[in-house]
C-alpha positions in Angstrom: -9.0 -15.6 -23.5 -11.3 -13.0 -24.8 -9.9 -12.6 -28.4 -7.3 -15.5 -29.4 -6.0 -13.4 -31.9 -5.5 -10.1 -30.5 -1.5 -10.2 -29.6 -1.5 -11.0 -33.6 -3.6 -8.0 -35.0 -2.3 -5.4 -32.5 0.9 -3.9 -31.8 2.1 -2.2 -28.1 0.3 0.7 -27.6 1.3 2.7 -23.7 0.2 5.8 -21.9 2.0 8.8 -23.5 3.6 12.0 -21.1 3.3 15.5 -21.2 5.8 17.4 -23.4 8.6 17.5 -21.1 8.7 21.6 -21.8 5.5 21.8 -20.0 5.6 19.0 -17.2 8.9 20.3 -15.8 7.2 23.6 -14.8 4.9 21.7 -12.3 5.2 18.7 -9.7 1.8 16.7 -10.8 1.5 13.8 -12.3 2.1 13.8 -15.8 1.3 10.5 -17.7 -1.7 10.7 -20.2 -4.1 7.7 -19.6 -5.4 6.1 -22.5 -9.2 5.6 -23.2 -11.5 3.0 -22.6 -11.4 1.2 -26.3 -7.7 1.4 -26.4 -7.3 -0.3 -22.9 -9.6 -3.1 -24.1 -7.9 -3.3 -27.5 -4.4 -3.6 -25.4 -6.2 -6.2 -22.9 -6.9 -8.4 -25.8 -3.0 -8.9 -26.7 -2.9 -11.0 -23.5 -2.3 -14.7 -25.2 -3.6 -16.2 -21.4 -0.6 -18.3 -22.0 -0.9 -21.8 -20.5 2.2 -21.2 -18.3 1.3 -17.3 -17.1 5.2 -16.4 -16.7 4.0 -12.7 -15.8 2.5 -14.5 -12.9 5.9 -15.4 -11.5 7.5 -12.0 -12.5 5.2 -10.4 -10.3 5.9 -10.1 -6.9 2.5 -10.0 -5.8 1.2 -12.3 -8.0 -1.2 -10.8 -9.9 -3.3 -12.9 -11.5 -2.8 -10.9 -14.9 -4.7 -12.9 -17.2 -7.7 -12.9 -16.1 -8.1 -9.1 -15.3 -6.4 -9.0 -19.1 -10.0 -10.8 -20.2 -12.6 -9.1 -17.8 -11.1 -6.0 -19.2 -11.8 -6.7 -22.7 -15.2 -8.0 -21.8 -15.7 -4.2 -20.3 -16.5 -6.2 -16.6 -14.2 -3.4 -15.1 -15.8 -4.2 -12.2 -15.0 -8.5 -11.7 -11.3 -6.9 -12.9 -11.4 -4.5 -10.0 -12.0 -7.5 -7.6 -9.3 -9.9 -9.3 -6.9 -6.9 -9.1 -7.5 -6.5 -4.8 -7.6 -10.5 -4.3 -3.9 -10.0 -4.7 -2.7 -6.3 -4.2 -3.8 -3.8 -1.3 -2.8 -0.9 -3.4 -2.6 -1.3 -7.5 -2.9 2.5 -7.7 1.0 2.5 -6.1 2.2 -0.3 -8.4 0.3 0.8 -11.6 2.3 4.4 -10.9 5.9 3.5 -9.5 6.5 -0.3 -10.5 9.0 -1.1 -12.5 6.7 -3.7 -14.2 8.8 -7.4 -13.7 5.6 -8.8 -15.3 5.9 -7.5 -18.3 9.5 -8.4 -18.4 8.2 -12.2 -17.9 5.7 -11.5 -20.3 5.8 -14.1 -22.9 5.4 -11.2 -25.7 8.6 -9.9 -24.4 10.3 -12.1 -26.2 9.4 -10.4 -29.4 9.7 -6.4 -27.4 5.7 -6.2 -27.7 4.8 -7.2 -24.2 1.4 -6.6 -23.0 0.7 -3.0 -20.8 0.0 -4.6 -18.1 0.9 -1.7 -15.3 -1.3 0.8 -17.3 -4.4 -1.4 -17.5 -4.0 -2.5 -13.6 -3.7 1.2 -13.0 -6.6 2.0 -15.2 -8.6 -0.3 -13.5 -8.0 0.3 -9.9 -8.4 4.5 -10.8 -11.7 3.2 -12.6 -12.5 1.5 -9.4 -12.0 4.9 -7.3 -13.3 6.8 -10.2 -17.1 4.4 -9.5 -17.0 4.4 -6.0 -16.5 0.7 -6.1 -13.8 1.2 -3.6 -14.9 1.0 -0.1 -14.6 -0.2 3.3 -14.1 -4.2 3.8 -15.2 -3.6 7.5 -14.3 -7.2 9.3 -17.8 -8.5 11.2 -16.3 -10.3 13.8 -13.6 -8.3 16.3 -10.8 -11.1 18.2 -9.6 -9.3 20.6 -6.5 -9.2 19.3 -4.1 -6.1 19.4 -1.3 -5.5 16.9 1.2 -2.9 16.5 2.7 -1.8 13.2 5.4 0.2 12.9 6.5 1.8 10.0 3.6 3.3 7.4 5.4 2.5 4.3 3.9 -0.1 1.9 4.5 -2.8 3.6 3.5 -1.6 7.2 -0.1 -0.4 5.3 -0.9 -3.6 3.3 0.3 -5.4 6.9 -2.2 -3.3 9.2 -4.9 -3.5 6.2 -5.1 -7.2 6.0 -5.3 -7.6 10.1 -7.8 -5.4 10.2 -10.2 -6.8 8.1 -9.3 -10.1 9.9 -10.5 -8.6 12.9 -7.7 -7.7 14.8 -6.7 -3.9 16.4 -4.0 -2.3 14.7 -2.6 0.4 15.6 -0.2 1.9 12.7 3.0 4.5 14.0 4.6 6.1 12.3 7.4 8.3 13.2 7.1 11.4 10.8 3.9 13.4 11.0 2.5 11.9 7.7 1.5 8.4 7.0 3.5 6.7 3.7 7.0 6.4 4.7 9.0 6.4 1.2 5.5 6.6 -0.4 5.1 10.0 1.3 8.4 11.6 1.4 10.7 9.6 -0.5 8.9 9.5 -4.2 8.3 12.5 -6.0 4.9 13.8 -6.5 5.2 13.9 -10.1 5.2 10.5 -10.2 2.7 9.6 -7.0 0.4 12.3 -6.3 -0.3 12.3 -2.4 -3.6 12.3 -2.3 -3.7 8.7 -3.7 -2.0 7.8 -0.3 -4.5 10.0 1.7 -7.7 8.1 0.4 -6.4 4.8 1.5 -5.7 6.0 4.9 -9.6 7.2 4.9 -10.6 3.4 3.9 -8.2 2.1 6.6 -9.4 3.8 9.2 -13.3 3.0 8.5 -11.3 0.1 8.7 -10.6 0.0 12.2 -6.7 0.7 11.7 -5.8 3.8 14.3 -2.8 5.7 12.8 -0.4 7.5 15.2 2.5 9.8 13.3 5.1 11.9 14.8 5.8 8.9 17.3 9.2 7.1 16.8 9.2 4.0 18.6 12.9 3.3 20.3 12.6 7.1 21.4 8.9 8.0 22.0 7.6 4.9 23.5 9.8 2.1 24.2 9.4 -1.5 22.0 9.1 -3.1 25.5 6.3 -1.0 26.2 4.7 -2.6 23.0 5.5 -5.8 23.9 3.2 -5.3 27.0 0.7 -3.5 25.0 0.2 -5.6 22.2 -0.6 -9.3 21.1 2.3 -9.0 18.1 4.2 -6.5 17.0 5.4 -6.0 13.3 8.3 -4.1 11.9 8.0 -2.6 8.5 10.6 0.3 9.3 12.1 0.4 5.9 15.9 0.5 5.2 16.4 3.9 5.8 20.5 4.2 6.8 22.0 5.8 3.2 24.9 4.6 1.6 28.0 7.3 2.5 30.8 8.3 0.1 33.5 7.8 1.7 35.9 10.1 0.0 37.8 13.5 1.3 35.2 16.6 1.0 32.5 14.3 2.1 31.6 16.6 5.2 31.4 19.4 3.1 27.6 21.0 3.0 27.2 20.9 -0.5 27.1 17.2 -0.1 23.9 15.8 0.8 21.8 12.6 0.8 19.0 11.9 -1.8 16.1 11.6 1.2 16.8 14.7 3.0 16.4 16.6 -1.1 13.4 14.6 -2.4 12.1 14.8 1.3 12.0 18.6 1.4 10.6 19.3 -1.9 7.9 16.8 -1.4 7.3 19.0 2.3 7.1 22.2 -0.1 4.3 20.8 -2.4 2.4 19.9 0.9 2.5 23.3 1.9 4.9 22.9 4.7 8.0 24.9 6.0 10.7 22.6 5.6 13.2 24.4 6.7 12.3 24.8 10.5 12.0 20.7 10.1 15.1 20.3 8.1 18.4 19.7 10.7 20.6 20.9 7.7 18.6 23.9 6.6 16.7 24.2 3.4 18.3 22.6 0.1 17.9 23.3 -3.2 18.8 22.7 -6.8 18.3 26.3 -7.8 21.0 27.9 -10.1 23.0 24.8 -9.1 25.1 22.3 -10.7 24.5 19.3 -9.5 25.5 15.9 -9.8 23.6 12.9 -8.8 26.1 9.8 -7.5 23.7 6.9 -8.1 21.8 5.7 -11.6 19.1 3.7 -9.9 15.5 4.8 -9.7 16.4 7.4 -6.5 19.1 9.0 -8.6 16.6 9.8 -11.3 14.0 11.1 -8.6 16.7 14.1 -8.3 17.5 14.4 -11.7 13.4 15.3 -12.0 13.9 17.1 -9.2 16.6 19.5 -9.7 15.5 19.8 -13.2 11.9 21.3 -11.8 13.7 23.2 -9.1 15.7 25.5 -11.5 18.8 23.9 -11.7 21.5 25.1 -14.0 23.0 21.5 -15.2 22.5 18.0 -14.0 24.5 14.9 -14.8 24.5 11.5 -12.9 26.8 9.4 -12.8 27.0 5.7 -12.1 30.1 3.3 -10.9 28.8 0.5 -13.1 29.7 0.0 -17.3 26.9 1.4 -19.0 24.2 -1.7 -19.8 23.4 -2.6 -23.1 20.5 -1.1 -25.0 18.9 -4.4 -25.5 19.0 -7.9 -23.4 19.8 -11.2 -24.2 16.4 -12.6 -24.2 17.6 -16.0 -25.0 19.6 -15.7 -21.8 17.7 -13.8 -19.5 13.6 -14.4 -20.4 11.4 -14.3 -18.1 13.8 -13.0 -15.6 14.1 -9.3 -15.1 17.0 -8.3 -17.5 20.1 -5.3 -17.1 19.9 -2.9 -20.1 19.8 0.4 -20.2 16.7 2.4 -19.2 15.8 5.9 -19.8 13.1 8.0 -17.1 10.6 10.3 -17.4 12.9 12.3 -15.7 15.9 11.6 -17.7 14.3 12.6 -21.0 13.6 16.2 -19.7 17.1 17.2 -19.5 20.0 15.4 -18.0 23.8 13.8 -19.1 24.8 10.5 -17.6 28.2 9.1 -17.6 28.6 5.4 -16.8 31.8 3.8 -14.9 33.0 6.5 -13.4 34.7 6.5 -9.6 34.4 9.9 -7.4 38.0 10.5 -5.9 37.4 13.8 -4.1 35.1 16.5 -3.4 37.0 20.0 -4.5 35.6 23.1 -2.5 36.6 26.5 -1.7 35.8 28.2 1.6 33.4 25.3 2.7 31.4 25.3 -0.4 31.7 22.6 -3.2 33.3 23.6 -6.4 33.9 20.4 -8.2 34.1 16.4 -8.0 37.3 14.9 -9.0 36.9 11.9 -10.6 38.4 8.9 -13.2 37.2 6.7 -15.3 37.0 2.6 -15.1 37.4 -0.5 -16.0 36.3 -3.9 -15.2 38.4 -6.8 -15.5 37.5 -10.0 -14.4 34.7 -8.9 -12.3 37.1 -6.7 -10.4 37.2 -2.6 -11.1 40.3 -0.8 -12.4 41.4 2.8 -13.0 42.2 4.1 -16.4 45.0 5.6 -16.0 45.3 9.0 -17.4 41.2 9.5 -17.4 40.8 11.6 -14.2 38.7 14.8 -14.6 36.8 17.0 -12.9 32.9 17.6 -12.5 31.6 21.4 -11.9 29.0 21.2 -9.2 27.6 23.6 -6.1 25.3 20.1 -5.1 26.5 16.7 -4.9 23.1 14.4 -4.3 24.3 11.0 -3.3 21.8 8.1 -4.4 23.8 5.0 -3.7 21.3 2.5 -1.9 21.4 2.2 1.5 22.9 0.0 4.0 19.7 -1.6 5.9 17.2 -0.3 8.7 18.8 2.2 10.9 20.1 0.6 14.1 19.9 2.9 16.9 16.8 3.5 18.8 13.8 0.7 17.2 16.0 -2.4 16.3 18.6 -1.6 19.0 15.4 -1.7 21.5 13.7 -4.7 20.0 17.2 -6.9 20.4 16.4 -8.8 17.4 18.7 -11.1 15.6 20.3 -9.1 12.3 21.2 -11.2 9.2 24.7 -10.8 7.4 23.7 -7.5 5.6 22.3 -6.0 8.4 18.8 -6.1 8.6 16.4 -7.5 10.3 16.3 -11.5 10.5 13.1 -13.3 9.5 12.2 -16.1 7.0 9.2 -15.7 4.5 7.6 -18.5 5.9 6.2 -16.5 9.1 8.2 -13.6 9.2 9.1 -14.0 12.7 11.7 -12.9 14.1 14.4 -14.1 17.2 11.6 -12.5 19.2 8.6 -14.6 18.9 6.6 -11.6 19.4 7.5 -9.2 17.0 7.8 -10.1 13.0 9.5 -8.3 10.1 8.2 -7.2 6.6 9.6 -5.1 3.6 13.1 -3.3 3.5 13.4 -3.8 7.2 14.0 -7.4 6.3 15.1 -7.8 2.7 16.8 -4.5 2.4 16.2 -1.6 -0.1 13.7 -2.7 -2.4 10.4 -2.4 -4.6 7.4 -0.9 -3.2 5.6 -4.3 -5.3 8.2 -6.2 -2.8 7.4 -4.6 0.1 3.3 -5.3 -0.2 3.9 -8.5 -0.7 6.0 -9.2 2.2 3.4 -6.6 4.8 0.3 -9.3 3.2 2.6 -12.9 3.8 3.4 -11.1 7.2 -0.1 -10.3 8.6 -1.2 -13.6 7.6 1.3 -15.0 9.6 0.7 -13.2 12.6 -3.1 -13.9 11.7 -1.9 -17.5 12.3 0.2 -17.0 15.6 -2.8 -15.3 17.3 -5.7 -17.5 16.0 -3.9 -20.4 15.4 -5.1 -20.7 11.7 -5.9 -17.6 8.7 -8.3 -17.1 6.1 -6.1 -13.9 4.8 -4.5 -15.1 1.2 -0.4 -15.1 0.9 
């Protein structure tokens, strides 16, 4: 460890935001990085702990410590490489992740874990930054084809690995962009595009062939694939939203939290969403709006809205409110429920916890209200307060509930692939194959809705294992 006494002379130190008052009147990022000597100084509070439990809190398995060390040596560089052995895309993770490894972080247990996600991200934008980042152009071809489909994280660290093992990939993608949820689902205030749009550039001098605005199941067939291809990988996402199933539901003024974070992030790129959009154009403006949903998508709108003029915003949650601190005896390393407060949140927002929607109140087809009451739970099982009901103004009910798997018709109809017990797509994480020996499944196709950190992981353990089908062995890490 480069300075065995650094988690003892320094406290936490993280990247500071923009003053809210300014940050809200713009959709670019926003976080302030912190300079050189302070990232080094934080670097050297990693104790390189025998047992590195950040290790197993990461997904990806970032081999933390020892980019912790090079940093604080200043071999940004050696970091740079220790950062990709494990993670296609730290640039993503060091943005939008919700940082599991520094929950596991053994510091946590006294609330002073290291800043790991800001030094990864400093390093890999260092890495940009110095032109380090380049090409890894495979010098042997197989003669293999593979098609991935689905551009999301875990379809673009999939294609990436085959094609530096040599293989054809050919990425589709059925909007006209490449980045699934990356691209259209996460604000750019929080990931600016044209951190996606460099990658692409590196993946094709890659040998990866990108086709967008092709939905496979409607534009060409899986079993054309089948034919046209060695393997076929699915990394579709879980795109089928969670409905709320209660009278006014059908009412315009409802809408999912994809089609509003979609069109807004069409606006910054300069498109006209509205000749795109099959509802018509939908905005927060003047509105009071209500966000159904306190997970990470719900505050995405609450951001949202906020920038886009709106005249209140409150989201509201089914669940009791968490607590403001964990149990750490109980739940260290493991990734803990307490309450967390966004970016987004802090720039103007109330939240109400435990609270059941009944009904949507409109007038003339436009929403006026949400009726709803307040509740309890017992023994694991939710109960009504009687006498709490009340009633929410809104004009725009965003509902940011989860969603129920990968959309059925068309792709996974097509493919005639088994489905597990939730719904999506059935494949182990030993070689992500699934009832059709041919095609394999990665990311929120297969586990469900999930982290973007999750969803690299699974697109890497997948190509290797197609790597393996076609070749019979892999050199591409798990």
């Amino acid at each position: 460890m480069g300075k065995e006494t650094g988690f003892l002379e320094l406290d936490r130190q993280d990247r500071t935001y923009a003053d809210a008052s300014e940050r809200v009147k713009h959709y670019k990022e926003f976080v302030i990085p912190q300079p050189e000597p302070a990232l080094k100084a934080q670097a050297s509070r990693c104790m390189n702990c025998g047992i590195p439990y950040c290790h197993n809190g990461c997904p990806v398995n970032n081999i933390i410590p020892d980019w912790n060390h090079l940093v604080y040596e200043g071999d940004w560089q050696s970091a740079l490489e220790v950062l990709h052995s494990t993670n296609n895309f730290p640039e993503f993770t060091g943005r939008i992740c919700p940082a599991p490894c520094e929950a596991s972080c053994t510091l946590n247990i006294t609330d002073q874990p290291v800043t790991i996600k800001s030094i990864e991200c400093a390093i890999v934008d260092k890495g940009w930054e110095n032109g380090w980042i380049v090409p890894q152009v495979p010098t042997r071809r197989t003669g293999k084809s593979v098609a991935v489909v689905g551009s999301g994280p875990a379809g673009m660290a999939a294609a990436q690995q085959l094609a530096r093992a040599g293989h054809s990939v050919t990425l589709f993608e059925k909007a006209d962009r490449v980045g699934g949820l990356l691209r259209y689902g996460i604000p750019d205030f929080k990931l600016e595009k044209h951190l996606i749009n460099r990658r692409i550039v590196q993946m094709e001098a890659e040998g990866v062939q990108f086709r967008t605005s092709t939905e496979i199941g409607v534009t060409i067939s899986v079993a054309s694939l089948k034919e046209n291809f060695d393997a076929v990988v699915l990394s579709g996402g879980a795109e089928d939203p969670r409905p709320l199933e209660i009278p006014g539901f059908e009412l315009p003024g409802v809408r999912f939290a994809m089609e509003f974070l979609t069109q807004q992030n069409k606006r910054n790129a300069g498109d006209d969403e509205i000749r795109a959009a099959p509802r018509g154009s939908l905005t927060a403006t003047g509105k009071h709006v209500v966000v159904i949903g306190g997970g990470d998508t719900g505050s995405d709108c609450v951001g949202t809205s906020i920038r886009q003029g709106a005249a209140s915003v409150t989201q509201i949650e089914i669940m009791p409110k968490p607590p403001a601190k964990e149990d750490k005896a109980l739940t260290w390393p493991d990734w803990p429920m307490k309450l967390r407060t966004s970016s987004s949140h802090e720039e103007g927002c109330e939240r109400d916890w435990a609270i059941l929607t009944k009904r949507v109140a409109g007038t003339d087809g436009q929403v006026t209200g949400l009726d709803c009451v307040r509740v309890e739970w017992v023994g694991g099982k939710m109960q009504e307060i009687a006498g709490s009901e009340f009633t929410l103004k809104a004009d725009l009910i965003l509902l940011a509930m989860g969603f129920l798997g990968p959309k059925k018709q068309g792709l996974v109809d097509q493919a005639g692939v088994s489905l597990d017990a939730r719904g999506n797509v059935a494949a182990n994480v030993v070689d992500y194959r699934t009832s059709d020996p041919k095609i394999f499944a990665c990311g929120d196709m297969r586990r469900g809705q999930s982290l973007v950190v999750w969803a690299i992981r699974e697109g890497r353990q997948a190509a290797r294992a197609v790597d393996e089908m076609l070749m019979g062995s892999s050199e591409l890490p798990r």
